[in-house]
N, C-alpha and C positions, 0 to 999 in steps of 0.2 A: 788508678792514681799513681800509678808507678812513676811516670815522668813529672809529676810533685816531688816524689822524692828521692830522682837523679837530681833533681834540681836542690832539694836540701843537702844532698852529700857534696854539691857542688860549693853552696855555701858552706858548709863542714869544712870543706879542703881549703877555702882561702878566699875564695871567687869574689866572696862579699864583702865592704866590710862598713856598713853605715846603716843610721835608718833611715825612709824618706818620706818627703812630705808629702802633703795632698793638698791639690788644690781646694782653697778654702773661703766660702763669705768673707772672712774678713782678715786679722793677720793670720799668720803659723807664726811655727815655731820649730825648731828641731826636737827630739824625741829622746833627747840623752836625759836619762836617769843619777840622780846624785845617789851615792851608796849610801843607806841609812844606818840603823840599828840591826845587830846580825854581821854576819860574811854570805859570800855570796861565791862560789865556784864557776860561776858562767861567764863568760869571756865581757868585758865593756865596751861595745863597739863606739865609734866616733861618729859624728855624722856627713854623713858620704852625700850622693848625689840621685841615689836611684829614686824613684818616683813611682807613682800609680795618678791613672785616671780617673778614677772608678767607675769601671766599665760594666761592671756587672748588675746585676738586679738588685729592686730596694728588698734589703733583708739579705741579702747573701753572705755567707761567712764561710764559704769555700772558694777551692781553685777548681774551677772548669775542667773535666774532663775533655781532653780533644775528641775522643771515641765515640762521645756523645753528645747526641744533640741534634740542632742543625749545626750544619756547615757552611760559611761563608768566603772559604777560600783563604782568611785570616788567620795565621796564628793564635793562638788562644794569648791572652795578657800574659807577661812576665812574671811570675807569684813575686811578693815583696815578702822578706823574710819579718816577724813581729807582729803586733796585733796592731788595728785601726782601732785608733784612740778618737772617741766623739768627747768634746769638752763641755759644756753649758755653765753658764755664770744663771745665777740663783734657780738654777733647779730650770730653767726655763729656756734660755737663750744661746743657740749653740754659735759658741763662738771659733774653738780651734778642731780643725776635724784631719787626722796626722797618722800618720805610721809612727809607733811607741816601738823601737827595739824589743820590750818587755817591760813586765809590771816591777821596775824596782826603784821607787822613790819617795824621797825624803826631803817633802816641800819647809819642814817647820812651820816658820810661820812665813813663807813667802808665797806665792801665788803658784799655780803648774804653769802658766803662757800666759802672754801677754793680754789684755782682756778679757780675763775669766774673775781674776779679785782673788783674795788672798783662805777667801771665809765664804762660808754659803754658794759650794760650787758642785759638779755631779760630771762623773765620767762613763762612759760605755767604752771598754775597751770587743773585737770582736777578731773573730778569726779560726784556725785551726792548730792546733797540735799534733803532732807528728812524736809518738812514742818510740824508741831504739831499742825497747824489747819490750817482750808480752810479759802478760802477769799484773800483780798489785800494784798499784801505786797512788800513795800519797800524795793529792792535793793538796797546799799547803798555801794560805793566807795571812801574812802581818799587815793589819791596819787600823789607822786612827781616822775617817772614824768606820762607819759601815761597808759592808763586803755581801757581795753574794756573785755566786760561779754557777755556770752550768756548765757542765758536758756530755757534748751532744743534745738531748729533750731534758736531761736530769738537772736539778737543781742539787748540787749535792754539797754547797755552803750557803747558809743561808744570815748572814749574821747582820741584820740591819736596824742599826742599832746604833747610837752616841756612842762612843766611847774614848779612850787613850790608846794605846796602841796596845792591840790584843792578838792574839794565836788564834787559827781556825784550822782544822784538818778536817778531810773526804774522805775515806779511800774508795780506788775504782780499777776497775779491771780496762786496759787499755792494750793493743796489740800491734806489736811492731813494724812498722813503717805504715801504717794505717791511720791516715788523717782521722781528726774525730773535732769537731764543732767546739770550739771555746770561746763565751761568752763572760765577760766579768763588766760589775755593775759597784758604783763606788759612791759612797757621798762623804760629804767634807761639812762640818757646822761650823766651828771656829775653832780660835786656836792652831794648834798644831795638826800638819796634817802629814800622812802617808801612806802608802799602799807599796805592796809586794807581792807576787806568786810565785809560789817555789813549788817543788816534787821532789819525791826518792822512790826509791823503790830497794827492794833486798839488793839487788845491783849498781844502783844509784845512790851515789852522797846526795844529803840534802842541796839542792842549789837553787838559787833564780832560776829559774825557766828562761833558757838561754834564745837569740834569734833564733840560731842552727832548728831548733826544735817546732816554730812557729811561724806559721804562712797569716797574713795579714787579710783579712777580709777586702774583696774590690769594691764594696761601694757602701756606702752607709747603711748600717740599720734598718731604718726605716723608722724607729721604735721611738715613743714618746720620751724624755730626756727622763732620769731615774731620778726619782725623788721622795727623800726621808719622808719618816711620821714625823709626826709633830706629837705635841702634849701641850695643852691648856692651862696658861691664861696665852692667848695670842697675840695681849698685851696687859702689861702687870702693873697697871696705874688707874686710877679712877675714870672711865670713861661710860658714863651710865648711856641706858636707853640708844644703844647703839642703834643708828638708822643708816642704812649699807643701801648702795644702788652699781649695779652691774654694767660696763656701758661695753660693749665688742669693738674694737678696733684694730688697723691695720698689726700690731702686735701682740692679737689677742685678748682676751678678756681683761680690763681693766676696772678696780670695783673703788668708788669713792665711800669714806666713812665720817658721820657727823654723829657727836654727843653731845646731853647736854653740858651746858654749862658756858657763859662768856659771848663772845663774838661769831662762836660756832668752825674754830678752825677744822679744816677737811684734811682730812688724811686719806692718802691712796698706795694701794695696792693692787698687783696682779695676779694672788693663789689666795689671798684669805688671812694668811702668814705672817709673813712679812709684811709691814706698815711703813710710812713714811712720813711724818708732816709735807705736805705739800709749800707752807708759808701763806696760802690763800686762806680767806675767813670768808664767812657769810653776811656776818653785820661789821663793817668796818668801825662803827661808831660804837659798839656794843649793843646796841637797840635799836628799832625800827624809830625814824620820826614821830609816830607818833604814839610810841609808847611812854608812861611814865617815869620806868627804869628800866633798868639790863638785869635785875635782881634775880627775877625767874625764868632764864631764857631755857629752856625746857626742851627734851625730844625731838627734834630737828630731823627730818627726812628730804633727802634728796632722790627727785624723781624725774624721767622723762614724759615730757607734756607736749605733743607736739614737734614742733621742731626747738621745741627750747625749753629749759632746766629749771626747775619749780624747785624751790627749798619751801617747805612747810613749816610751821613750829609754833609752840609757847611761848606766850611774853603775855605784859599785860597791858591793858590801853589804859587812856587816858587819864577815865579813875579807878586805874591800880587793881582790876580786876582781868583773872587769867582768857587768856585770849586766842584766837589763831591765828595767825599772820603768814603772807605770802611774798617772796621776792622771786625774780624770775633775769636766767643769763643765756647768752648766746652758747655758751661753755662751760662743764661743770665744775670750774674753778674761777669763774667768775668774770669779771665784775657784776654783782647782784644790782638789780634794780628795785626798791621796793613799788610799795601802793598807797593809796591815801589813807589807809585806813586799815584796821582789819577786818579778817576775812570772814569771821564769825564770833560773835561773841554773845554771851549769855549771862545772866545777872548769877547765877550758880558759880558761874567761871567753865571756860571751856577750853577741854586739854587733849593730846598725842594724838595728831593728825595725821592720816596716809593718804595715800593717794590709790585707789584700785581702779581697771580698767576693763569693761567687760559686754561682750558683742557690741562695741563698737561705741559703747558711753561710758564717759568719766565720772567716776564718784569720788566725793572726800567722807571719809569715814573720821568720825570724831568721838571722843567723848563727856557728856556731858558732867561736871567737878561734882555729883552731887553728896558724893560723901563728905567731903569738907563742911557739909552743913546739917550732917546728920543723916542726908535723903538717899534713894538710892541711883545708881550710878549709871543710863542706859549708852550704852555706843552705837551713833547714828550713823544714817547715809544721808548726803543728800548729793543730785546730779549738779556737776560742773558744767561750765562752759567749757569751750572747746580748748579753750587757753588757757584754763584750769586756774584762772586769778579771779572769777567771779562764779555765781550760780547761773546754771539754767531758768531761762524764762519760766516762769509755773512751776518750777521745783522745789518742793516739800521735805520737811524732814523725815524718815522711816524706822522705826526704832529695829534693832537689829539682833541686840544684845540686853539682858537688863541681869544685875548681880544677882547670885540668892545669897543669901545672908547666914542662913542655917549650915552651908556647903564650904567648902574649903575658900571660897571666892569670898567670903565674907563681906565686908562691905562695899567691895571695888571690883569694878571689872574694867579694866584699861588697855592701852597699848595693843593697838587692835593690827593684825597685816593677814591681808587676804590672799591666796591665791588658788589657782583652777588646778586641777589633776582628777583625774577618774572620772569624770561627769561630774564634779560634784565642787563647791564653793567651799574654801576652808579657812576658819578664823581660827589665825594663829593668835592669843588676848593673856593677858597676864592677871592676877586678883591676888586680893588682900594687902596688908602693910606692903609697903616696897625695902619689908629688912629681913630677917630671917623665913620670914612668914612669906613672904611672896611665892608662889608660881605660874607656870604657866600652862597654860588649857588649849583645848581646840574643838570648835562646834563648827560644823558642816550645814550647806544647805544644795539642793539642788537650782537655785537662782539665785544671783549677787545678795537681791533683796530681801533675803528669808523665805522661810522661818528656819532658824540656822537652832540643829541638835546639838547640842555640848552633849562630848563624849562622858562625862563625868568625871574622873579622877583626873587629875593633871597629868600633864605629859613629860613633865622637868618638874623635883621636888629637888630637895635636901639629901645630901651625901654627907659623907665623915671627912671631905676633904671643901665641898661647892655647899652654901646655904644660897636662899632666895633668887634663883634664877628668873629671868625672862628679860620682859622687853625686848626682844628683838626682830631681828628683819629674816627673810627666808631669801636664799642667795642660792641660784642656781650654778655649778662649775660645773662643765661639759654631760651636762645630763643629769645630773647629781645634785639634790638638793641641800642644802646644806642653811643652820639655823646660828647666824650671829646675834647675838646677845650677852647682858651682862650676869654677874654672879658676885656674890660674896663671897672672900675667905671665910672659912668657920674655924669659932672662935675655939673650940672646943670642946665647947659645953652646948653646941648646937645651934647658936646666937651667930649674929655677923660680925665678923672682926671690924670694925667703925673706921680703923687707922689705916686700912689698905686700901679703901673704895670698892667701888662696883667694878668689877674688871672685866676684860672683853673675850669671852669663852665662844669658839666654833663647833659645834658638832653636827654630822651628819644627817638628817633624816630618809629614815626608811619607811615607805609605804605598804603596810600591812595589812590586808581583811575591811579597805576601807578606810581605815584611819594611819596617822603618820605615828610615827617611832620614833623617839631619838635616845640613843644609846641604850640603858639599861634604865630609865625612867631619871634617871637624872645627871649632871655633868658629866665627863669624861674625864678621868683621871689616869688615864695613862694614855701609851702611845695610841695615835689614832693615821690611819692612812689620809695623806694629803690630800688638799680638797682635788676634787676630781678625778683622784686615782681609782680605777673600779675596783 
């Protein structure tokens, strides 16, 4: 690596004097850094004209040895002095990919380039360091918000985490003129934002980590774009009986969300996270034709049926008793179409319909209201047609589930979502009051149709922070399961806070011995890795 660093003393003496861009999807930007909070001893270069192609392999974060390798008769690439800055706007979407001088800047509250946004954004910077003497030295981090550094395999700041702008130090042993791998990893939440890398050493004043010292990686990453934890509620407003549907498209997982309540506006998102009213609804009149009101429009699940978009849901017909109903769209935002009628209805009342699909037949799983009348509560199957807006010819109801009443489920067993793992069929079901008392459960069976074991004890209870979990949907992100559903604040004496609503909590599930896991047997109350992060 010796002619890396004739080439950095070259840039030492003068040779250089800018950072440069990289050709990029969409805009660039130049790479100059505004001075923040602190001083800074390392020279501020301007921005100049040299460039890179990124000629190298995905993941590289060195300069090519000529000496090695094959040979193609070509010069090796130019090294570019600074680190390769990757950008992504919300954690997901890379937009500027650039030669950075160095890590020192002081966005406040303005954006780093042009189509990244100001707030909810993530950097990879990559490349090598080049140390001017051996011995100790001090890696050194200021950032608002999260920071983590390797050098070389080691991860030796790890601080990822919200914050205002905080201090981080490493120390490491580094050896003079001897490239050595530097990767730094950044996120941004709101607010104010900044990042900086500095070093000293017993011979070194503290400074920015200057060009002169730093070769620019030749090609990207390769690496998934870095992205914060998060912490629960995932949305801090009433949005009971969350029913979440996952749809893949050309920019990745995209997941639609309906609660009850109203016309059933859809909200979307692409990590679980971050939400958005879309502006579409499911019932634009507030009720189905041929309901008698909008009063209990209940549970609503969005599902793929086909080639076309099935919403399910609670309402009541005609005479004012609870119901199922189906509208169906070309596109998960609509415009819905209803039916003439509903789809099942029962003199008990019939409520929180899914949709499962399994070797190759559609079921609607329901459950019967019977606790409203004293009775007890079974959640059925029966098979769909293919179009999933009416039943199979000859098809029957099959009882699947029925409450015990002696057991934590007490008089309800509701809010039924199935799905397949390990050989084996798992109902994700919720029981008892829907307030502090609620949880959720899960019985197994090895056939869609039963006879499905309940594990016993619930799988989500009561915390000192989340009372009455469940109702929710089971949302796969890159492999990884993951269980949307609502919660209570607890009031503090155990009870549900009544003034905040059902809120929209995410947490992981893990597959254990057979049965699923999620968290510590009930909400998540701290930070948790973002959905689909391993």
């Amino acid at each position: 690596m010796r002619s890396s660093w004739a080439w950095v003393l070259a840039v030492a003496s003068g040779c250089f004097d800018g950072a440069g861009e990289i050709t990029t999807t969409g805009e660039s930007s130049s790479g100059v850094g505004t001075s923040g909070e602190g001083e800074s001893t390392g020279s501020t270069p301007t921005t100049g004209d040299a460039s890179t192609t990124g000629t190298g392999s995905t993941g590289d974060t060195g300069v090519h040895d000529s000496s090695g390798g094959a040979t193609t008769g070509e010069p090796p690439p130019e090294p570019t002095p600074g680190l390769r800055g990757e950008y992504y706007g919300t954690y997901l979407d890379p937009v500027i990919d650039r030669v950075d001088p160095g890590i020192d800047f002081d966005w406040a509250d303005g954006a780093p380039g042009e189509g990244v946004g100001a707030d909810r954004f993530s950097i990879r910077w990559t490349g090598q360091l080049v140390p001017d003497s051996s011995g100790p030295h001090t890696i050194i981090t200021e950032s608002d918000d999260g920071v983590r550094v390797w050098i070389g395999d080691a991860l030796v700041i790890d601080d990822w985490n919200g914050h205002f702008i905080k201090r981080n130090e490493a120390a490491v042993d580094l050896v003079a003129d001897v490239p050595v791998a530097v990767r730094v990893e950044y996120f941004e939440l709101d607010l104010g934002s900044a990042a900086r890398l500095k070093w000293s050493s017993p011979t070194l004043v503290e400074e920015v980590i200057p060009p002169t010292r730093l070769i620019a990686a030749q090609a990207p990453s390769g690496l998934a774009p870095p992205k914060p934890p998060y912490i629960n509620p995932v949305e801090a407003f009433d949005c009971p009986d969350p029913g979440v549907f996952g749809l893949d498209m050309a920019d990745g997982p995209n997941f639609y969300k309906l609660c009850t309540g109203g016309k059933f506006p859809i909200r979307h998102s692409r990590d679980l996270v971050l939400w958005n009213d879309t502006g579409a609804v499911v019932l634009p009149n507030g009720k189905p034709n041929w309901a008698a009101n909008g009063a209990r429009n209940w549970a609503p699940e969005l599902h793929r049926v086909g080639d076309e978009f099935v919403v399910y849901f609670t309402t009541v017909n005609g005479a004012n008793v609870l119901s199922i109903g189906a509208v169906h769209a070309a596109d998960p935002l609509g415009p819905y179409v209803g039916t003439g009628g509903p789809l099942v209805e029962h003199p008990l009342g019939v409520i929180d319909a899914t949709y499962y699909h399994s070797g190759g037949t559609p079921y609607l799983i329901y459950k019967i209201d019977g606790n409203s009348q004293g009775q007890p509560t079974p959640i059925l199957a029966r098979q769909l047609a293919p179009d999933g807006l009416s039943f199979a010819d000859g098809s029957g109801e099959v009882t699947l589930l029925v409450n015990q009443g002696d057991t934590w489920e007490g008089g309800v067993v509701e809010a039924p979502w199935i799905v397949e793992n390990g050989g084996f069929h798992y109902m994700f079901y919720s029981g008892n009051v829907y307030n502090h008392q609620y949880r959720t459960g899960v019985a197994r069976s090895v056939g869609p149709l039963g006879p499905y074991e309940k594990l016993g004890t619930p799988i989500l209870g009561n915390n000192e922070r989340w009372v009455g979990p469940g109702h929710g949907s089971v949302v796969q992100v890159q492999g990884l399961d993951h269980f949307v559903y609502h919660g209570w604040i607890n009031a503090g004496n155990g009870t549900n806070d009544g003034t905040k609503g059902r809120q929209v909590l995410v947490d992981r599930i893990v597959w254990d011995n057979g049965w699923p896991r999620i968290h510590d047997g009930s909400p998540s109350r701290s930070q948790q890795l973002w959905p689909g992060v391993p």
